[in-house]
NUTI-974522 format. One record per atom (N, C-alpha, C): residue number from 1; residue in three letters; atom name; x negated, y, z. Coordinates in nm, 2 decimals. Example, Ala and Ser with C-alpha at 12.3 -4.5 7.8 and 13.67 -1.06 7.14 Angstrom:
NUTI-974522
<node i="1" aa="Ala" at="N" east="-1.32" north="-0.57" up="0.78"/>
<node i="1" aa="Ala" at="CA" east="-1.23" north="-0.45" up="0.78"/>
<node i="1" aa="Ala" at="C" east="-1.32" north="-0.33" up="0.78"/>
<node i="2" aa="Ser" at="N" east="-1.28" north="-0.22" up="0.71"/>
<node i="2" aa="Ser" at="CA" east="-1.37" north="-0.11" up="0.71"/>
<node i="2" aa="Ser" at="C" east="-1.29" north="0.00" up="0.79"/>
***
This chain:
NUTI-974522
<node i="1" aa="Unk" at="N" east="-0.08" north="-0.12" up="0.00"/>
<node i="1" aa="Unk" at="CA" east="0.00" north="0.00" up="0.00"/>
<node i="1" aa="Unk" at="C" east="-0.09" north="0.12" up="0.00"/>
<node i="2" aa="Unk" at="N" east="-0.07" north="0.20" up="-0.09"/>
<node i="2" aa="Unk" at="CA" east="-0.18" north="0.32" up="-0.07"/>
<node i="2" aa="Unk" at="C" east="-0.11" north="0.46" up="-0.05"/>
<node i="3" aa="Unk" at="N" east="-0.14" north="0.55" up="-0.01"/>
<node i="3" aa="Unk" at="CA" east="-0.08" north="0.63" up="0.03"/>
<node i="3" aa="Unk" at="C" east="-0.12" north="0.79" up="-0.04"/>
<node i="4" aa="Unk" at="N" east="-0.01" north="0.85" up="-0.10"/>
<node i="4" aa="Unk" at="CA" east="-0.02" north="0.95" up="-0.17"/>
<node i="4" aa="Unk" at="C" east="-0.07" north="1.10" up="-0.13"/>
<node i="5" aa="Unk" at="N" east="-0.19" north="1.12" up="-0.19"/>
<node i="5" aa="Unk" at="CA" east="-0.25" north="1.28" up="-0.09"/>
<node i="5" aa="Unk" at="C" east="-0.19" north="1.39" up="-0.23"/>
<node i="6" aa="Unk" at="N" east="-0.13" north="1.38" up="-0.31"/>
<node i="6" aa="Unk" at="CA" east="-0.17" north="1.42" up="-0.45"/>
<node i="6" aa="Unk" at="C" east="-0.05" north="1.58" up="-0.37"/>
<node i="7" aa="Unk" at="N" east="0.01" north="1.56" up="-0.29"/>
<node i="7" aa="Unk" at="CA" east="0.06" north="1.72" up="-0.20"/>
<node i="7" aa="Unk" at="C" east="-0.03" north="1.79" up="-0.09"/>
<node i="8" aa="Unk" at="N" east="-0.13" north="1.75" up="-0.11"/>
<node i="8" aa="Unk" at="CA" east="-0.20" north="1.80" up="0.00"/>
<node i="8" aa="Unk" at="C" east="-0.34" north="1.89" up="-0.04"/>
<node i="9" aa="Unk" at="N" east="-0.30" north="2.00" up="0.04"/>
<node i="9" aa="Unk" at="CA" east="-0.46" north="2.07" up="-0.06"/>
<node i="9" aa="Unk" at="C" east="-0.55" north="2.12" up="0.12"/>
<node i="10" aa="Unk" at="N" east="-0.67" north="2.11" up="0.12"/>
<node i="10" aa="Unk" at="CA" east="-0.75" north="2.15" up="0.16"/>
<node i="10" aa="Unk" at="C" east="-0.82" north="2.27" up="0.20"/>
<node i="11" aa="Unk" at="N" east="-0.82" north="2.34" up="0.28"/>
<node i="11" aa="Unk" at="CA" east="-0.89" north="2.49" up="0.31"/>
<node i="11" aa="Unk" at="C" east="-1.05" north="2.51" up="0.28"/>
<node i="12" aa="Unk" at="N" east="-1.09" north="2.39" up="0.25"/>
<node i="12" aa="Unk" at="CA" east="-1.23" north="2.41" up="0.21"/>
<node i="12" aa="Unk" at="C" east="-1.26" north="2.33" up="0.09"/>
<node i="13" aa="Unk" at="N" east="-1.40" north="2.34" up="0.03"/>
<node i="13" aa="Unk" at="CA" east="-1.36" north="2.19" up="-0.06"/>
<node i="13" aa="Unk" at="C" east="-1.50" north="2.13" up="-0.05"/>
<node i="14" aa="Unk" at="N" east="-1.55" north="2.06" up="-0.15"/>
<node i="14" aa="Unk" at="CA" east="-1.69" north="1.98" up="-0.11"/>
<node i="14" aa="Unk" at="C" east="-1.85" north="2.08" up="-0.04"/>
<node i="15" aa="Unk" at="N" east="-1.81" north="2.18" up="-0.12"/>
<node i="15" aa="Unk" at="CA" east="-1.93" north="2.28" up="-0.11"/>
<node i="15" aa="Unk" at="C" east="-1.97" north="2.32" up="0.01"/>
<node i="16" aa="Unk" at="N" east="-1.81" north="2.36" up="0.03"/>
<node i="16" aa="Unk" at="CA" east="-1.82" north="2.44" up="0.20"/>
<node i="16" aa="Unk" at="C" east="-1.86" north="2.34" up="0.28"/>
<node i="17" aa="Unk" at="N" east="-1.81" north="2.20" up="0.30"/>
<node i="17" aa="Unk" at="CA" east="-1.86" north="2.09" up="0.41"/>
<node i="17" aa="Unk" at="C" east="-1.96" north="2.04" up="0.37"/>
<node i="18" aa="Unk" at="N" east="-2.06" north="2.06" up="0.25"/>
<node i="18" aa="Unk" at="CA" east="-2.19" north="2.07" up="0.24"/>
<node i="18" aa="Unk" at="C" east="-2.29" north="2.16" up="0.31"/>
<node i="19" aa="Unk" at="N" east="-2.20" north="2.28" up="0.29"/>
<node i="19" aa="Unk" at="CA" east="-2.29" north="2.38" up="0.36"/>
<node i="19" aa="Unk" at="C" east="-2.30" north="2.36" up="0.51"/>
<node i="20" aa="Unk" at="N" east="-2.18" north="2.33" up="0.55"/>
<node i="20" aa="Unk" at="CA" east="-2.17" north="2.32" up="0.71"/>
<node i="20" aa="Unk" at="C" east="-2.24" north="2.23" up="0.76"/>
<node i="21" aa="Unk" at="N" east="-2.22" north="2.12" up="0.66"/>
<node i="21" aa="Unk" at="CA" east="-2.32" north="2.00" up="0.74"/>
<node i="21" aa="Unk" at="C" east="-2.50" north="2.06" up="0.72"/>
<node i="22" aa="Unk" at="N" east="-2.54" north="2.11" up="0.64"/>
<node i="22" aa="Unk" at="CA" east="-2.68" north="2.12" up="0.65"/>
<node i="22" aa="Unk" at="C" east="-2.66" north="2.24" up="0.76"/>
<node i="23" aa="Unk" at="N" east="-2.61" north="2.37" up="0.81"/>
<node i="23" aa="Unk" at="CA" east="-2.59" north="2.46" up="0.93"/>
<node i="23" aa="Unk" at="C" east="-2.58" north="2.38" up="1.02"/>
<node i="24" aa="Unk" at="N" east="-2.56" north="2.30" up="1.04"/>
<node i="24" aa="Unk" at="CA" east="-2.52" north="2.19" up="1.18"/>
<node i="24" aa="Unk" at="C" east="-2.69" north="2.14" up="1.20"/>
<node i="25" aa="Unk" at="N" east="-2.70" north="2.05" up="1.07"/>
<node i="25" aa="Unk" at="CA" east="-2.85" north="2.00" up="1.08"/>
<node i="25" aa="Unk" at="C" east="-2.93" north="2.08" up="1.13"/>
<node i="26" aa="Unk" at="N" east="-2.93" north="2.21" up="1.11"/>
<node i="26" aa="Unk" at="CA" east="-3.08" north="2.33" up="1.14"/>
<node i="26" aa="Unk" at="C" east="-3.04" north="2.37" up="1.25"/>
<node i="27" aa="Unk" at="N" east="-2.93" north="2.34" up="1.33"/>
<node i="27" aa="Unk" at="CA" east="-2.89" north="2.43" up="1.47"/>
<node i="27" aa="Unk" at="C" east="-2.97" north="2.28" up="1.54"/>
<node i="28" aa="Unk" at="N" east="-2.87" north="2.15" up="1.56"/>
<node i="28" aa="Unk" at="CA" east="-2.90" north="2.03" up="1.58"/>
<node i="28" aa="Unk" at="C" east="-3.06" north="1.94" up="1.53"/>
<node i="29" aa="Unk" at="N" east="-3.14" north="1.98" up="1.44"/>
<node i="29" aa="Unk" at="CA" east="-3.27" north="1.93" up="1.39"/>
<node i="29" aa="Unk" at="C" east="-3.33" north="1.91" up="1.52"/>
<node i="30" aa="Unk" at="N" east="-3.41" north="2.08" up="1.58"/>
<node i="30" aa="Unk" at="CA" east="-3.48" north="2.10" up="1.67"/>
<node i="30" aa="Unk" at="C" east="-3.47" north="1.98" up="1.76"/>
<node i="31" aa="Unk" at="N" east="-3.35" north="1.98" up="1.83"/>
<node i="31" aa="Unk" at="CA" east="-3.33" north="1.89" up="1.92"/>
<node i="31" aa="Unk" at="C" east="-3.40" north="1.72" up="1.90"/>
<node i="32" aa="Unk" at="N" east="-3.31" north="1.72" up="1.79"/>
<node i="32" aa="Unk" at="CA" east="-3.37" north="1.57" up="1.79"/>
<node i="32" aa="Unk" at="C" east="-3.46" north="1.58" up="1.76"/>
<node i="33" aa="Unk" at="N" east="-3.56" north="1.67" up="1.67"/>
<node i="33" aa="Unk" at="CA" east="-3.73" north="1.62" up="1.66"/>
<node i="33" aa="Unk" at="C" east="-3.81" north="1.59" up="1.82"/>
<node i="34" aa="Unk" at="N" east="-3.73" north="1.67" up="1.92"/>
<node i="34" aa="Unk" at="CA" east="-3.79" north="1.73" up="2.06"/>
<node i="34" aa="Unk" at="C" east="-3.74" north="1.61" up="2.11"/>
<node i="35" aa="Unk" at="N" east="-3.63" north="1.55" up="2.07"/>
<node i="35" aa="Unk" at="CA" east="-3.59" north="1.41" up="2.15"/>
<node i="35" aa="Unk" at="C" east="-3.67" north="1.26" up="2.11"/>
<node i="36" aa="Unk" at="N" east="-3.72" north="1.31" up="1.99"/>
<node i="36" aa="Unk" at="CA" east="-3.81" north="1.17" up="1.95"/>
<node i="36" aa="Unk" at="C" east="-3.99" north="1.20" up="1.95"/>
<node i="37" aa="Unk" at="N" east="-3.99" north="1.36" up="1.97"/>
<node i="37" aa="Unk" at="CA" east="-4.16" north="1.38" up="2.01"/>
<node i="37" aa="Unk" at="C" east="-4.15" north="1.31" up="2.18"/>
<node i="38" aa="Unk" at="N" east="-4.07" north="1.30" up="2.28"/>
<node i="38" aa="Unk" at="CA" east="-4.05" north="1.25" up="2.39"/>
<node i="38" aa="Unk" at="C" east="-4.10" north="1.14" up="2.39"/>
<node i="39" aa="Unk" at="N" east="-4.00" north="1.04" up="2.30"/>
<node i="39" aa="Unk" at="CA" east="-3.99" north="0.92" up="2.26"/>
<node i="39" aa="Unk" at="C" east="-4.13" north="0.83" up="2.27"/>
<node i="40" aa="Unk" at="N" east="-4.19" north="0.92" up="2.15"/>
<node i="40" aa="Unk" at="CA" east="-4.32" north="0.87" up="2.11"/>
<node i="40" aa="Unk" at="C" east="-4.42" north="0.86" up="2.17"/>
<node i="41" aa="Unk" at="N" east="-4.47" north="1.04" up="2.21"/>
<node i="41" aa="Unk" at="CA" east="-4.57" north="1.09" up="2.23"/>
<node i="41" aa="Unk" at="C" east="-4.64" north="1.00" up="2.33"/>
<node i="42" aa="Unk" at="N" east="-4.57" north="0.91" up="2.43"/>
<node i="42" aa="Unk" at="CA" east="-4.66" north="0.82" up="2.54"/>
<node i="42" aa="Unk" at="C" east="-4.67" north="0.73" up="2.45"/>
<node i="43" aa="Unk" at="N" east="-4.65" north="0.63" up="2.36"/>
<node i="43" aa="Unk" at="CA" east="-4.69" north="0.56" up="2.27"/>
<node i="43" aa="Unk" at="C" east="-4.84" north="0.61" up="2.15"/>
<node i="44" aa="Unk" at="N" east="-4.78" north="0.73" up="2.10"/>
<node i="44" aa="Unk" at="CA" east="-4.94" north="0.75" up="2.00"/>
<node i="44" aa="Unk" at="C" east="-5.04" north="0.83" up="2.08"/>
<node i="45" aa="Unk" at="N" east="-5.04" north="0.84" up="2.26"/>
<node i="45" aa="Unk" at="CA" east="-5.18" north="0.87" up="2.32"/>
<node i="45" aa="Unk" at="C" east="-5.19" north="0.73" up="2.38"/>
<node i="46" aa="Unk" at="N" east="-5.10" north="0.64" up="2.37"/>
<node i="46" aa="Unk" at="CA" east="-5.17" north="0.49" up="2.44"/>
<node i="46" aa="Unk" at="C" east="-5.24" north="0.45" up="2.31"/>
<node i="47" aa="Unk" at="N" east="-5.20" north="0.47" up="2.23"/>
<node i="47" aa="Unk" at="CA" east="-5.28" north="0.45" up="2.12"/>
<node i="47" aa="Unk" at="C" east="-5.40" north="0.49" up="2.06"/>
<node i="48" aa="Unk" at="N" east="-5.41" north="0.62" up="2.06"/>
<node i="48" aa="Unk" at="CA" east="-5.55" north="0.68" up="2.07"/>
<node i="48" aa="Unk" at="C" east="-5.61" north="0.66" up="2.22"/>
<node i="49" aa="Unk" at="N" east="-5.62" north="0.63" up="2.31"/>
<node i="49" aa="Unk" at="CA" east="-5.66" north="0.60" up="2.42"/>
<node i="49" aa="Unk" at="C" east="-5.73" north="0.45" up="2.35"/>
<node i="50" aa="Unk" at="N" east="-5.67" north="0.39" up="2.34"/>
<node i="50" aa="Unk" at="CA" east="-5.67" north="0.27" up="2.29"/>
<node i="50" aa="Unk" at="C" east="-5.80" north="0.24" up="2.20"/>
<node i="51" aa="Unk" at="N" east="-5.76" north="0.28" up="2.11"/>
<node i="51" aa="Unk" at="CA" east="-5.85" north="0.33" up="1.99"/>
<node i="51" aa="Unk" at="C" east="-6.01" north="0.38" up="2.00"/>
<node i="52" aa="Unk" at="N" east="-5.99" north="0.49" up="2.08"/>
<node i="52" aa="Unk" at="CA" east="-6.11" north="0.53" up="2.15"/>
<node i="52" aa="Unk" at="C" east="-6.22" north="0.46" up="2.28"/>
<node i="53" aa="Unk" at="N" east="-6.10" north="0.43" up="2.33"/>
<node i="53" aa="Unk" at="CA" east="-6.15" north="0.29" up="2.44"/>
<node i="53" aa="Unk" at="C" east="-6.21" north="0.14" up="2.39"/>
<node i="54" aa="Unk" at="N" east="-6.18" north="0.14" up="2.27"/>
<node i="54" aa="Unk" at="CA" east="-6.27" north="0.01" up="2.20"/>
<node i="54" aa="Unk" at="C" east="-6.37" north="-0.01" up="2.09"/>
<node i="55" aa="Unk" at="N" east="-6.38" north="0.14" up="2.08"/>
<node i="55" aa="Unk" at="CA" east="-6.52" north="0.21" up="1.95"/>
<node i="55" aa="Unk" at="C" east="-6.60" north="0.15" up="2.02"/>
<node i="56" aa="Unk" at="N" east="-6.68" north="0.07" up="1.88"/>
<node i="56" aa="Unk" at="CA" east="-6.82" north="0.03" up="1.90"/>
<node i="56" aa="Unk" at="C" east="-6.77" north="-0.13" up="1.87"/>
<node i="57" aa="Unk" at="N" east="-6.69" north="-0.16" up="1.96"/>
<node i="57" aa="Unk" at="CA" east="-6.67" north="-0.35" up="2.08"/>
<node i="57" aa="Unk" at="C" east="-6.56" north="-0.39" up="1.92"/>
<node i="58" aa="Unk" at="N" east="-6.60" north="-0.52" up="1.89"/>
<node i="58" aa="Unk" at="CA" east="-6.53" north="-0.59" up="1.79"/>
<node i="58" aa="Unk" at="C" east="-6.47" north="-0.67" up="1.84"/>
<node i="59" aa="Unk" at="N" east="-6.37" north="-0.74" up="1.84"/>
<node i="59" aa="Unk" at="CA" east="-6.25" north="-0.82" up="1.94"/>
<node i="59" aa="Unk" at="C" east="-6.29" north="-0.95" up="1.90"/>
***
């Protein structure tokens, strides 16, 4: 059963909720980069720690 939109019109159309969505992303970006520099950052200094802690010595 499908249902008929062919009366219904819209206040915006693809462009505008294009636009909006990339304005969201650049308000919202910051954050998540700051939420996954968190994430990481104790992982890629265990890793240069790591790294540095076994120059020279072959496993």
């Amino acid at each position: 059963m499908a249902i008929d939109f062919s009366g219904i019109s819209l206040p915006f159309n693809a462009g505008d909720l294009l636009t909006s969505a990339v304005e969201l992303l650049g308000v919202v970006g910051p954050f998540v980069l700051l939420g996954l520099a968190v994430m990481f950052a104790p992982k890629i200094i265990g890793l240069i720690r790591n790294a540095a802690g076994s120059r020279g010595r072959t496993h």
